[in-house]
N, C-alpha and C positions, 0 to 999 in steps of 0.2 A: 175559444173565448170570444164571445161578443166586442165587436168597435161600439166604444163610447160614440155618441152625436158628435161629440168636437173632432174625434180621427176621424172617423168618414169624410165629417166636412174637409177636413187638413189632404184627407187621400184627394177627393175631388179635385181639392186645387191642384193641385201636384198632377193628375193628370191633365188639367186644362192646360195648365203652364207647358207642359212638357209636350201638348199636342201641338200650341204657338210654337215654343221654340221649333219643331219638326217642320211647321208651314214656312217657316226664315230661313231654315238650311236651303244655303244652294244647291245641292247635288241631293242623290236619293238617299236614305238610309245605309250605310255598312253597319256588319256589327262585326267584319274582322278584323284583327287585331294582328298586327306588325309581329312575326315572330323571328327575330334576329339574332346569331351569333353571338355569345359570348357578353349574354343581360342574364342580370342576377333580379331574383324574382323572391318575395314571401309565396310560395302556393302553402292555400287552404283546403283545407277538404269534411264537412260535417259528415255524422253518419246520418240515415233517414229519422226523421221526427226525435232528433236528440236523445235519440239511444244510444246506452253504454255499450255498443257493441265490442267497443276496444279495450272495454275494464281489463285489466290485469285480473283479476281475480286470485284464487288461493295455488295458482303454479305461473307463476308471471315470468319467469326463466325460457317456458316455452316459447309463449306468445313472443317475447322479447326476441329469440331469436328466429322465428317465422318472421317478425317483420324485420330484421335487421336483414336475413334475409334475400326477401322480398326488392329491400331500397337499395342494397347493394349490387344484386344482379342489374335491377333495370339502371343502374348509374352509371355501373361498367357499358352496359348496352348501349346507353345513347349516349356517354359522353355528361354526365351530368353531375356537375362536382359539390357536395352538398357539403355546407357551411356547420347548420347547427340543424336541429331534427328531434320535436317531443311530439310522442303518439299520446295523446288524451284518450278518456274515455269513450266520447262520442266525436271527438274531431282531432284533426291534426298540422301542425306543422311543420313543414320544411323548410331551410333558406336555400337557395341554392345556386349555381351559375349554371347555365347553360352555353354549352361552350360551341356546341354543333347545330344549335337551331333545333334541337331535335326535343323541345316543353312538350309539345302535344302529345307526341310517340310516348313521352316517358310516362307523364300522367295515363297514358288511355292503360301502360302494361301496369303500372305501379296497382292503380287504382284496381283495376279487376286483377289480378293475383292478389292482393288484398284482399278483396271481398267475398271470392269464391274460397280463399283459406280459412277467411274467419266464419261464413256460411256452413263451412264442413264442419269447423271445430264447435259450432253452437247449434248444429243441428237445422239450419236454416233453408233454405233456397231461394227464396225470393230476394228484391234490393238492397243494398247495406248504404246507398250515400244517398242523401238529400237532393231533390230535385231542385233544387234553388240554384244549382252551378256553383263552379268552383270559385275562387277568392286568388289571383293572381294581381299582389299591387308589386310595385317600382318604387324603391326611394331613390331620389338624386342627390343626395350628400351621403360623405362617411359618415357623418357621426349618427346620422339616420338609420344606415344598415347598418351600424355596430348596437344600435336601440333595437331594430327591430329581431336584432340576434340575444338582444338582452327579453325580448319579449317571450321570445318563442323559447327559452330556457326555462325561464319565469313561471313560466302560464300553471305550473302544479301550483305553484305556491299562491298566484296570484287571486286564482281559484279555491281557496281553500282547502285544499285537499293534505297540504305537506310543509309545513317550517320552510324547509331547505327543497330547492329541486334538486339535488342527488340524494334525495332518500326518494325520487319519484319509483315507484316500482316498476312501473311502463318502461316501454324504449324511451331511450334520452340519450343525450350527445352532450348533457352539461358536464361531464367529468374528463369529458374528451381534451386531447391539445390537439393545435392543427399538426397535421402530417402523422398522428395516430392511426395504425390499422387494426381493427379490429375482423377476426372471420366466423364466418355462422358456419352451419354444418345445413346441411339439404333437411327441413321438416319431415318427421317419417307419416306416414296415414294420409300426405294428400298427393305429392307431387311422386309420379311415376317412377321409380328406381331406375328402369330400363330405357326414361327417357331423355331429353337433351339437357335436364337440368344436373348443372355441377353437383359434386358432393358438396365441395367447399369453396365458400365464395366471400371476397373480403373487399372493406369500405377504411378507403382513408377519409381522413375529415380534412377537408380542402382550408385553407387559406382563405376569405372573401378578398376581393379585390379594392382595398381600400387601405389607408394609410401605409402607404408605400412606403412612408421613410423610416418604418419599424418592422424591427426584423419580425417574426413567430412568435418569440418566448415573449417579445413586446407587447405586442399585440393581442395574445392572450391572458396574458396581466391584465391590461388595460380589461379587458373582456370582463375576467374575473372579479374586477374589483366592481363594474357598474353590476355584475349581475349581484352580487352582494349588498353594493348598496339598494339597491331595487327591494331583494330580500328582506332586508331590514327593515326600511321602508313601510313593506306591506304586516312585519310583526307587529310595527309599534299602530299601524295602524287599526290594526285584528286589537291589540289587548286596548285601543282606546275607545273600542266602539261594544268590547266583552266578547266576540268572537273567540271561536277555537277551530282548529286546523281538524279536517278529520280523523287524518294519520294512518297507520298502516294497517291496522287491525279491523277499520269500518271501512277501508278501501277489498282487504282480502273480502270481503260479504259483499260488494257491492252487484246485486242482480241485471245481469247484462241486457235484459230485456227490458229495463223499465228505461223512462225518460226522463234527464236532468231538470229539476224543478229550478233553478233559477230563471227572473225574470230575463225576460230578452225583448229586445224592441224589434219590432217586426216592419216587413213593407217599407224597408229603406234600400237603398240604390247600394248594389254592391261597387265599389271601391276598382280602381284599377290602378290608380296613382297616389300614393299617398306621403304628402313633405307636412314639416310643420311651417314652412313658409309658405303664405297662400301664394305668392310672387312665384315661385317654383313649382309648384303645384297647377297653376294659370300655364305657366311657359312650356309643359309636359304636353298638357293636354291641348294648348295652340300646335304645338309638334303634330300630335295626335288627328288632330282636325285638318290639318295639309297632304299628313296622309292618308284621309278616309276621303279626299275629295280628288286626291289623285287614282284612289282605287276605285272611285264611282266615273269619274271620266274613261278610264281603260275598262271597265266593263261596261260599258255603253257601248263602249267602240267594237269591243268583242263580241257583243251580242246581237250587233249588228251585221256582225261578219265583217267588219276590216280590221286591219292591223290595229294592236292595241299590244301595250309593254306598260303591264305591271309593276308597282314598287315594289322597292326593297324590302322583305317581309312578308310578299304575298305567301301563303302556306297551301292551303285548301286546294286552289286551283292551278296552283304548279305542280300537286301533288295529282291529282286526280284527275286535272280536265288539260293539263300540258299547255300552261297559256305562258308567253312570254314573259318573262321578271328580273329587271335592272339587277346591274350586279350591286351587292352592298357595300357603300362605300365606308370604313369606318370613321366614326369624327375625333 
């Protein structure tokens, strides 16, 4: 689809703006990002060009447990405690904690065992995810990560697709309590019998780290009730507008190969921090900014060949190039 005259003009600004602010920064460019111990994160992940690669379709029991899975192996693997979790049609999300540092590792195995499963199962070979990059934000209040746990349960219904999210047919973790374990069984037709992957492999739903002063049973009440009101919410606002939900019978037909026609705003800045206090949201990313200019001084210094000690967080080049990195202190 063609830019109207006025987005073009609107894109232009935004890149003039954004080449000033680049001539203000002190230091060079970073674009890495601090990955530290035991930070809970929303990751996102689209499929290529808003295809339904992940419809459920008319045997959704399978798909459900190749990705159940899927999230369960690489969780155990890198230590990755996952809160809440809806597989969408064309996109997905998880909430999660990462307890070991180890975001990148999990997404690189998550994401490709994913894609090469669902490539087999549709007949595919080429990309399944969107070149636009993945969506990993931070909220800094509970009651934030207990919204954005209300979101990622939500998202069937918020999307039209279902009344209630436990009638999503997809993977979903809405019906789940924390400390529930649920086990898959090893997918037959993709993954090697004779090779390292288990038969059976099983995912507890972790606890988020938030409102301490409630025990489990609490805290998924509380859970339960906003995602409800949420649900409600989005009925009374579907029958005040004549909306209908699709339901389950136009989701079993739904052709995996075509592209979600809802509109979507495009050419906007992905997200890495998101509060509803702009004050919190400022104070993230001044955080952020202290540490992209401690990471551009140490590799100055690096590249110059002298000693140089990276922050807390450096990933890439502690992994790959063995450059010195502070130890992390927690706050």
């Amino acid at each position: 689809m063609a830019l109207s005259p006025a987005k073009k003009e609107a894109s232009a600004d935004r890149r003039v703006a954004n080449r000033a602010r680049a001539e203000t920064r002190p230091h060079a460019r970073v674009r890495a990002r601090p990955i530290l111990p035991n930070c809970s994160y929303k990751v996102t992940r689209r499929c290529l060009e808003r295809r339904l690669f992940l419809a459920p379709g008319l045997h959704p029991a399978e798909l459900v447990n190749f990705i159940g899975y899927c999230l369960a192996y690489t969780a155990e693997k890198y230590g990755i405690q996952i809160h809440a979790a809806v597989m969408m049609s064309n996109h997905y999300h998880v909430d999660l904690t990462d307890t070991r540092g180890e975001l990148v590792e999990w997404k690189r195995l998550f994401n490709s065992l994913l894609a090469r499963g669902i490539n087999a199962r549709r007949g595919r070979f080429d990309t399944m995810w969107s070149g636009d990059g993945p969506c990993d934000t931070q909220r800094p209040t509970d009651d934030e990560t207990l919204m954005d746990m209300v979101y990622t349960i939500t998202n069937p219904v918020t999307a039209g697709l279902v009344k209630w999210g436990r009638l999503w047919p997809g993977f979903t973790t809405e019906d789940w309590r924390f400390g529930e374990t649920r086990t898959y069984k090893r997918p037959e037709g993709f993954f090697d019998t004779d090779g390292e992957m288990p038969d059976e492999v099983s995912l507890t739903l972790a606890r988020p780290p938030i409102f301490h002063e409630l025990d489990d049973d609490a805290l998924y009440e509380k859970l339960v009730a906003a995602v409800r009101a949420k649900e409600i919410s989005v009925q009374v606002e579907f029958r005040a507008k004549g909306r209908r939900f699709m339901g389950l019978r136009k989701l079993a037909r739904q052709d995996w190969n075509r592209s979600a026609v809802s509109f979507e705003e495009r050419f906007r800045v992905t997200p890495k921090v998101a509060a509803s206090s702009q004050w919190r949201r400022l104070a993230q990313l001044q955080r952020d900014r202290k540490w992209e200019a401690e990471y551009a001084a140490a590799r100055e210094l690096w590249r110059a060949g002298k000693p140089a000690v990276f922050p807390a967080g450096t990933y890439w080049l502690a992994r790959f190039a063995g450059v010195t990195v502070a130890q992390h202190r927690p706050s």
